[in-house]
C-alpha positions as CSV (number, residue, x, y, z in Angstrom):
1,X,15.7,-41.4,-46.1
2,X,16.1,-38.0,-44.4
3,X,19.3,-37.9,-43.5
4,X,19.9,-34.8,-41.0
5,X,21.4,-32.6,-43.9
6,X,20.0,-30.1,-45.6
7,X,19.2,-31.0,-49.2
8,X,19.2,-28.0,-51.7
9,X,21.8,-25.9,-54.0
10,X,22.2,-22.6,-52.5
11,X,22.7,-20.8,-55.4
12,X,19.3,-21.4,-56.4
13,X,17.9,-20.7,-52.5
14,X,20.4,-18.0,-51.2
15,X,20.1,-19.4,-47.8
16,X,23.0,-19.7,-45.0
17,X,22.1,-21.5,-41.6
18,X,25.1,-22.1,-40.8
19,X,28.7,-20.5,-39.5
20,X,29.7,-23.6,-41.8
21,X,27.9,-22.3,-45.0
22,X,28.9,-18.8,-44.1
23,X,32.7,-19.4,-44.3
24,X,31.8,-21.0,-47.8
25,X,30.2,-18.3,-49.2
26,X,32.0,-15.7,-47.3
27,X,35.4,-17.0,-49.1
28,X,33.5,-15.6,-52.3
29,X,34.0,-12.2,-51.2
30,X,30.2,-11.2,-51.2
31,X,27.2,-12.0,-49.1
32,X,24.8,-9.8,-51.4
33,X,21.0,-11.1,-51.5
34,X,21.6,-13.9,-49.3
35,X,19.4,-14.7,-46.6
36,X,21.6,-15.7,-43.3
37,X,19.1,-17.4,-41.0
38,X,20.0,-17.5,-36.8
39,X,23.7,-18.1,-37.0
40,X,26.0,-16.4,-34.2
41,X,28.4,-14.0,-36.0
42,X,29.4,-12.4,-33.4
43,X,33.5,-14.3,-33.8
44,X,32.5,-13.2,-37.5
45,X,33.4,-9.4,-37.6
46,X,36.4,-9.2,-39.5
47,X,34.6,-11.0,-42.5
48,X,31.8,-9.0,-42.1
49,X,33.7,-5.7,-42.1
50,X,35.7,-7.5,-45.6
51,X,32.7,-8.8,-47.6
52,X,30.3,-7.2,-49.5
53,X,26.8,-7.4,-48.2
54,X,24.7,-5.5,-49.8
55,X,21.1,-6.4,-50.5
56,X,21.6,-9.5,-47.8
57,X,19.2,-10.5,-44.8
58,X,20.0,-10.9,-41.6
59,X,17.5,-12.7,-39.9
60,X,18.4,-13.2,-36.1
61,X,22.3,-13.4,-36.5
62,X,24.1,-11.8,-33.3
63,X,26.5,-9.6,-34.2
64,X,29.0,-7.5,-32.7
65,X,27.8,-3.4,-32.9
66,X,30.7,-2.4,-35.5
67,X,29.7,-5.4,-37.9
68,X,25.8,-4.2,-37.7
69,X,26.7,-0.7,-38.5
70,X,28.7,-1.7,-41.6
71,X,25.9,-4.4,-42.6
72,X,22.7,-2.0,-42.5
73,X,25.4,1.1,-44.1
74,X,25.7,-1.4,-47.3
75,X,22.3,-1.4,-47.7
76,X,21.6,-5.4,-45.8
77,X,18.8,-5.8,-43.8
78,X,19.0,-6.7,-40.3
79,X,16.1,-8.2,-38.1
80,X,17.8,-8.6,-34.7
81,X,17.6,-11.4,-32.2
82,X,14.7,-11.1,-29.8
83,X,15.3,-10.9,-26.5
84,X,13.3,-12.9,-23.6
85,X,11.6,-15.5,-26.0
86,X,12.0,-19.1,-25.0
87,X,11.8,-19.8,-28.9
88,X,14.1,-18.6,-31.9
89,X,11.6,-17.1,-34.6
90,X,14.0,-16.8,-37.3
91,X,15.5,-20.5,-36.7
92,X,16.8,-22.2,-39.9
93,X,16.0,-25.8,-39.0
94,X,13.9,-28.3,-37.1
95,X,13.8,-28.9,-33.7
96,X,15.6,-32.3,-32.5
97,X,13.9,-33.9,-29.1
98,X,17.4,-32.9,-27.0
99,X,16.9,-28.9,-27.9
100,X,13.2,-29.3,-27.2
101,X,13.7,-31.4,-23.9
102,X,16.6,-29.4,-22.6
103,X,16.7,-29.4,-19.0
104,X,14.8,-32.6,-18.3
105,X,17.0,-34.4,-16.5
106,X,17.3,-31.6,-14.2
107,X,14.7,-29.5,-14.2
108,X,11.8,-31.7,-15.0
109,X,9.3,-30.9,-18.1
110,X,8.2,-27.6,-16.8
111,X,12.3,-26.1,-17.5
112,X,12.2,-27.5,-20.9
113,X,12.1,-25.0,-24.0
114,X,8.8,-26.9,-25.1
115,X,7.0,-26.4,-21.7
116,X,8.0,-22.5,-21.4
117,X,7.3,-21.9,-25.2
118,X,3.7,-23.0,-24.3
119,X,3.5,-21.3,-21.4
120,X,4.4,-18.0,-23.5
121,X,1.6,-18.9,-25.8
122,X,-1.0,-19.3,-23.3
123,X,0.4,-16.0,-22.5
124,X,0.1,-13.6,-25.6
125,X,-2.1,-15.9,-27.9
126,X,-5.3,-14.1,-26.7
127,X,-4.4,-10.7,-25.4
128,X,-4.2,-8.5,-29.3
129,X,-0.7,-7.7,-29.2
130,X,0.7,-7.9,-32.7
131,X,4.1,-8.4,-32.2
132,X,3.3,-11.8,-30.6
133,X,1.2,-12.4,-33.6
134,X,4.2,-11.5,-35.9
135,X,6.5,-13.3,-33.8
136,X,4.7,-16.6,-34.3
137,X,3.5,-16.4,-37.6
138,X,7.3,-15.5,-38.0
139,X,8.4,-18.8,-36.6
140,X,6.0,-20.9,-38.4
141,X,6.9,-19.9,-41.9
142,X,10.1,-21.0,-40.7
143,X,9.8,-23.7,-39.8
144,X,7.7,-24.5,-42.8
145,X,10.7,-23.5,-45.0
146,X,12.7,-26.1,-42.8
147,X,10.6,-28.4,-43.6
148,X,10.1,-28.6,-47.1
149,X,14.6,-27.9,-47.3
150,X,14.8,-31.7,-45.5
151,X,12.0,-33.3,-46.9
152,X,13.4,-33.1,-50.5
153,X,14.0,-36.5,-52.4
154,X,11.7,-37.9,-50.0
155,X,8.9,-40.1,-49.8
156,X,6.3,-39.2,-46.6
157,X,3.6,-41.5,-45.5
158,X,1.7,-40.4,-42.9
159,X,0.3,-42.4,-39.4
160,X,-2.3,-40.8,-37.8
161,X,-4.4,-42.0,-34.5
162,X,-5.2,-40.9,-31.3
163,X,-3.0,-39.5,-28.8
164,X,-4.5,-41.4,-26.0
165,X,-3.0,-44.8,-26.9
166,X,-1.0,-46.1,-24.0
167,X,2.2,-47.3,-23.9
168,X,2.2,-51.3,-22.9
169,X,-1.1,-52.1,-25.0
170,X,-1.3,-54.3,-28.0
171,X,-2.5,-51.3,-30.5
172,X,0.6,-49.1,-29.5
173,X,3.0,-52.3,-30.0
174,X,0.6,-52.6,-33.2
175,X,1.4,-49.1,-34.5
176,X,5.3,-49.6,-33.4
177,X,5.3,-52.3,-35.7
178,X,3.5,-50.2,-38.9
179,X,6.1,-47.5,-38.0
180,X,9.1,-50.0,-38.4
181,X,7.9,-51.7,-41.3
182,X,7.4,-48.4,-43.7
183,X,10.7,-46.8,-42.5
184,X,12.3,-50.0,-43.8
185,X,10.8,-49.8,-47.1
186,X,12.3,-46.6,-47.6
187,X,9.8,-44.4,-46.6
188,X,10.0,-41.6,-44.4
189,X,7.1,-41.5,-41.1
190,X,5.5,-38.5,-40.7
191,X,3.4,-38.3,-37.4
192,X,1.3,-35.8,-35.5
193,X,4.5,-35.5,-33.6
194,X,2.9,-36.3,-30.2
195,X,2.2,-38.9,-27.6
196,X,0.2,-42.2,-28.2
197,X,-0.2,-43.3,-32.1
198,X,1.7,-40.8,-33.0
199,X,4.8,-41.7,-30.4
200,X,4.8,-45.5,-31.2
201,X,4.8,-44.7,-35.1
202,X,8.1,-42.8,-34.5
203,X,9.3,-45.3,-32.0
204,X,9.1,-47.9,-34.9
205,X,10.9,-46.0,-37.1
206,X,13.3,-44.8,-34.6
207,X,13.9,-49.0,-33.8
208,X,14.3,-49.8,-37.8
209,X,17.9,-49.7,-37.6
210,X,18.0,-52.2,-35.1
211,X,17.4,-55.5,-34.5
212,X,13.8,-56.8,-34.3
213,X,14.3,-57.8,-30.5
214,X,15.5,-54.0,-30.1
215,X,11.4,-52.5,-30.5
216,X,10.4,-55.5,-28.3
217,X,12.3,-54.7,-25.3
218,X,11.7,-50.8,-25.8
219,X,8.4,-51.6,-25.8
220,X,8.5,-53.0,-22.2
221,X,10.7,-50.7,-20.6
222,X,8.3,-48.2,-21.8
223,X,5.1,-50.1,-20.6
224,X,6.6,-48.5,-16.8
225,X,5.7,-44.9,-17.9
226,X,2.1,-45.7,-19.6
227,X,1.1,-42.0,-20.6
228,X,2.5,-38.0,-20.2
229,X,-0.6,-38.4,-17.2
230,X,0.3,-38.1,-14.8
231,X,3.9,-37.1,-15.3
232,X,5.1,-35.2,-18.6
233,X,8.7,-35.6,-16.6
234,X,8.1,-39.2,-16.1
235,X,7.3,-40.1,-19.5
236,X,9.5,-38.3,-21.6
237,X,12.2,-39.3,-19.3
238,X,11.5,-43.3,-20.2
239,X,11.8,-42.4,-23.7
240,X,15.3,-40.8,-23.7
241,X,16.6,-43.9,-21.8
242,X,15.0,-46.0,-24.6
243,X,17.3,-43.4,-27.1
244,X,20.3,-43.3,-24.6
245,X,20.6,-47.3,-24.3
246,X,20.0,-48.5,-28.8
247,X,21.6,-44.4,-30.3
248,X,21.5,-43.8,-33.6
249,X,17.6,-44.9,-34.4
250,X,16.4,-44.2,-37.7
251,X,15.0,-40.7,-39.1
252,X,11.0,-40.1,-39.0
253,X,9.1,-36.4,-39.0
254,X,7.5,-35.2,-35.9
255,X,4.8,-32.0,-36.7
256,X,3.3,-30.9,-33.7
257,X,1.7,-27.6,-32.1
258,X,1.3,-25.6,-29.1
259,X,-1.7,-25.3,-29.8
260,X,-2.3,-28.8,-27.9
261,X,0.6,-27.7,-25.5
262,X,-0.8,-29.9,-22.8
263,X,0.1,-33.1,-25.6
264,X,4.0,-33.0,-25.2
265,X,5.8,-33.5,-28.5
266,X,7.5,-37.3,-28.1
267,X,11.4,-38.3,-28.0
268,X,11.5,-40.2,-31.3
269,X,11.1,-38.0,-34.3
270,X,14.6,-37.0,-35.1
271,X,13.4,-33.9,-36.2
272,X,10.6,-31.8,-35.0
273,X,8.7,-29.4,-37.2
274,X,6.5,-27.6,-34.2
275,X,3.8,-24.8,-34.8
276,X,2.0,-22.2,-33.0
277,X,-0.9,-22.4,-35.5
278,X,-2.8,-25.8,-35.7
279,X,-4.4,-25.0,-38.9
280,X,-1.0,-24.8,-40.4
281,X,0.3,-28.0,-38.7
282,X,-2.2,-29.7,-39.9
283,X,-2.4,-29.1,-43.9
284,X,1.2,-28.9,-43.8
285,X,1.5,-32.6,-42.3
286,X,-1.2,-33.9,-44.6
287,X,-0.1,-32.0,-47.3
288,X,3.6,-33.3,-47.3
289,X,2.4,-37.2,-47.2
290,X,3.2,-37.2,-50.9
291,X,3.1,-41.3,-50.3
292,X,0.0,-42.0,-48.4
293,X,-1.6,-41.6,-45.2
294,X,-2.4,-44.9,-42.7
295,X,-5.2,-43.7,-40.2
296,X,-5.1,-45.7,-36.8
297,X,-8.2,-45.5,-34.4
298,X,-8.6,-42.4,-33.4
299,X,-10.9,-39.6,-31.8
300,X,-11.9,-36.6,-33.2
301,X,-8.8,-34.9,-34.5
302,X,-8.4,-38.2,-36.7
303,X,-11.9,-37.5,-38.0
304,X,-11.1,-34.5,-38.8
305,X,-7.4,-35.6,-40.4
306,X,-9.7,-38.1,-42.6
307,X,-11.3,-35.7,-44.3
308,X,-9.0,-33.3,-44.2
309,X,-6.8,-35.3,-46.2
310,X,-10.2,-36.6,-48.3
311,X,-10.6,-33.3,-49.5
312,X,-7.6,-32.6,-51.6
313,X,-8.3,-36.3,-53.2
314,X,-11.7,-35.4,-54.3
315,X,-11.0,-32.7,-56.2
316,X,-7.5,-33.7,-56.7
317,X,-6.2,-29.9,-56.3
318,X,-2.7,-31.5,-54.9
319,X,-3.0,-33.8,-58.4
320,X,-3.2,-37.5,-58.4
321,X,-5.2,-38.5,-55.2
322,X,-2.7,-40.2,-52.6
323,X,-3.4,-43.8,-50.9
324,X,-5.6,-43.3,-47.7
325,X,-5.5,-46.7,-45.4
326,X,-8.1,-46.7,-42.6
327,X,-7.3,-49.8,-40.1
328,X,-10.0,-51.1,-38.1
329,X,-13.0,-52.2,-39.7
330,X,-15.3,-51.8,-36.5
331,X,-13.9,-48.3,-35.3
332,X,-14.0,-47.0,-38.6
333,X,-17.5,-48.5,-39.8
334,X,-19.6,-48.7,-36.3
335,X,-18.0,-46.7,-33.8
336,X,-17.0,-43.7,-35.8
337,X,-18.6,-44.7,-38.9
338,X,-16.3,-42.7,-41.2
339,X,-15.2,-45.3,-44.1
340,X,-19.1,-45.2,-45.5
341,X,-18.6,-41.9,-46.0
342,X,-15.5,-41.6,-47.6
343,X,-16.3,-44.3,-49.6
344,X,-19.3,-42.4,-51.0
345,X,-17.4,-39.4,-51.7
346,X,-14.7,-41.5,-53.1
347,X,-17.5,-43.4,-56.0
348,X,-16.8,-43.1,-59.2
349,X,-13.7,-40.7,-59.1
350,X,-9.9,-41.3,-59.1
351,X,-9.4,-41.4,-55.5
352,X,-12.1,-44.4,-55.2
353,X,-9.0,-47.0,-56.5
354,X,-6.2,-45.1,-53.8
355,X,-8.9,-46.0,-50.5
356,X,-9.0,-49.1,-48.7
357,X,-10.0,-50.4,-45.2
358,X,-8.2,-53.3,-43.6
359,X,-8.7,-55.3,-40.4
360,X,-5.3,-55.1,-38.6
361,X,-2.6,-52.9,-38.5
362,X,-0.1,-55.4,-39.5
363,X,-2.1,-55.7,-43.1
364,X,-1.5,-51.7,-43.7
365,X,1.6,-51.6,-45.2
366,X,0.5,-54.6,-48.4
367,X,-2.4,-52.0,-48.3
368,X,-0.6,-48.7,-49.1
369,X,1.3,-50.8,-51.3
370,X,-1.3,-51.9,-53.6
371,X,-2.7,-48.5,-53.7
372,X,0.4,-47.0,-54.7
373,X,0.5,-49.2,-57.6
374,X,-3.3,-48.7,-58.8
């Protein structure tokens, strides 16, 4: 299971994120062709005037005027902090929920980092300027570096589904339960990161280190705030009381995006892995699912996740196809009648033993497993 800490020898990677992992390195007397990644140096002059730093990175690190002088005069790089952005660019790990939420208790959603890192997209995404468009495509290869650092030794399945599943309805107590089960099997839950589906998936994960009767009675505290409408506030509020009272919930993967700003990221995902550019949240979630993907009733976007994920297992360009689950016979073969589809696509080639379509949510897991094995 992901465990908080960065996995990863950094001789091979050359990356400090930490004041930690700078002290380490520091004691070696050089920092040449590292890469230090947002860490505050500004109580770190006197072992920046010391070491030898030439050929290193400096990618957001404050530091005091003297210790940037003598940096960029030994030949290091140095891409200051940006001021007036409610997001770090050159940030070296995942968000948590707390450093995303910040200021909800207070403020309400609207003072939160997430809320004004949206409302600085909606700003910039559309007016041309290429220093926004650096800034973000900046962040999101970070956060994609991030990503793959703490999802090494791992084993991802994916839950998909719809974003509009309440809170207090059989399916989302359903998906709570798939969540729980596959984090206790020693797999690691990767969601879209957002409400619905996606949030009970990580609340079942989140409850795995509990006892059973813990999910039950989240489950109906939470029924009191239903959905992020009317109230973002409201609703994200219920979920850090459901953290607060049982800490110390297991780990799962959140991936979300500003792009769908007005879907607030949810509580549960220890960490956060949050985008700017949907395209890349998207193969990047599926991508990293290196142990299946389970595909709840959804709309649209889980159409489009279906295939998406389809794709790749076709013409196996990410190697040996990965299990796909699809759960719920009728929404799968009459309402949205994907499954015939996939299963004709999936005829005759490798990926036609790794599909299967099951009834209930609480058969997915003997699914995937069976797959795995095929």
């Amino acid at each position: 299971m992901v465990n908080g800490e960065r996995p990863g020898a950094h001789g091979q990677d050359r990356e400090i994120e930490s004041l930690d992992e700078f002290d380490r390195t520091a004691r070696g007397g050089t920092l040449g062709g590292y890469r230090l990644q947002s860490v505050d140096l500004t109580a770190r002059t006197s072992v920046l005037l010391r070491v030898d730093t030439g050929g290193a990175v400096f990618l957001g690190c404050p530091m005091e005027p003297a210790a940037t002088a003598k940096v960029r005069a030994d030949g290091a790089l140095v891409f200051p902090p940006v001021p007036g952005l409610p997001f770090n660019p050159y940030r070296g790990l995942l968000y948590t929920p707390g450093q995303l939420f910040e200021g909800l208790a207070d403020g309400g959603y609207e003072a939160t980092p997430d809320a004004r890192a949206y409302a600085w997209f909606q700003r910039t995404k559309a007016d041309g300027d290429i220093f926004a468009s650096m800034l973000r495509s900046i962040h999101d290869d970070a956060i994609s570096d991030a990503l793959d650092e703490l999802l090494t030794g791992t084993r991802v399945v994916g839950v998909m589904g719809g974003h509009a599943m309440a809170r207090g309805t059989d399916a989302y107590a359903g998906a709570a339960r798939l969540g729980r089960s596959l984090t206790r099997t020693g797999l690691t839950v990767a969601t879209g990161g957002g409400p619905g589906a996606m949030e009970a998936a990580n609340l079942g994960a989140y409850s795995a280190a509990h006892p059973d009767a813990m999910l039950d009675e989240a489950l109906e505290l939470l029924a009191k705030a239903p959905s992020f409408v009317p109230s973002v506030s409201d609703w994200a509020r219920a979920a850090f009381e459901i953290r607060s009272r049982w800490p110390e919930g297991d780990d799962s993967i959140g991936i979300p995006t500003w792009f769908y700003g007005h879907e607030p990221p949810n509580a549960f995902a220890a960490h956060i892995a949050k985008y700017f550019a949907n395209a890349t949240r998207e193969d990047g979630l599926l991508a990293r699912c290196d142990a299946g993907v389970i595909f709840l009733p959804g709309a649209a976007g889980t159409v489009q996740e279906v295939f998406d994920n389809a794709t790749p297992n076709y013409y196996e360009s990410r190697g040996e196809p990965t299990p796909m689950v699809l759960v719920d016979r009728a929404h799968w073969t009459e309402t949205l009648p994907t499954w015939p589809l996939l299963r004709s696509l999936a005829r005759g080639r490798s990926m036609e033993n790794r599909i299967a379509l099951v009834d209930t949510v609480d058969e997915a897991p003997a699914a995937l497993a069976r797959l795995t094995g095929a």
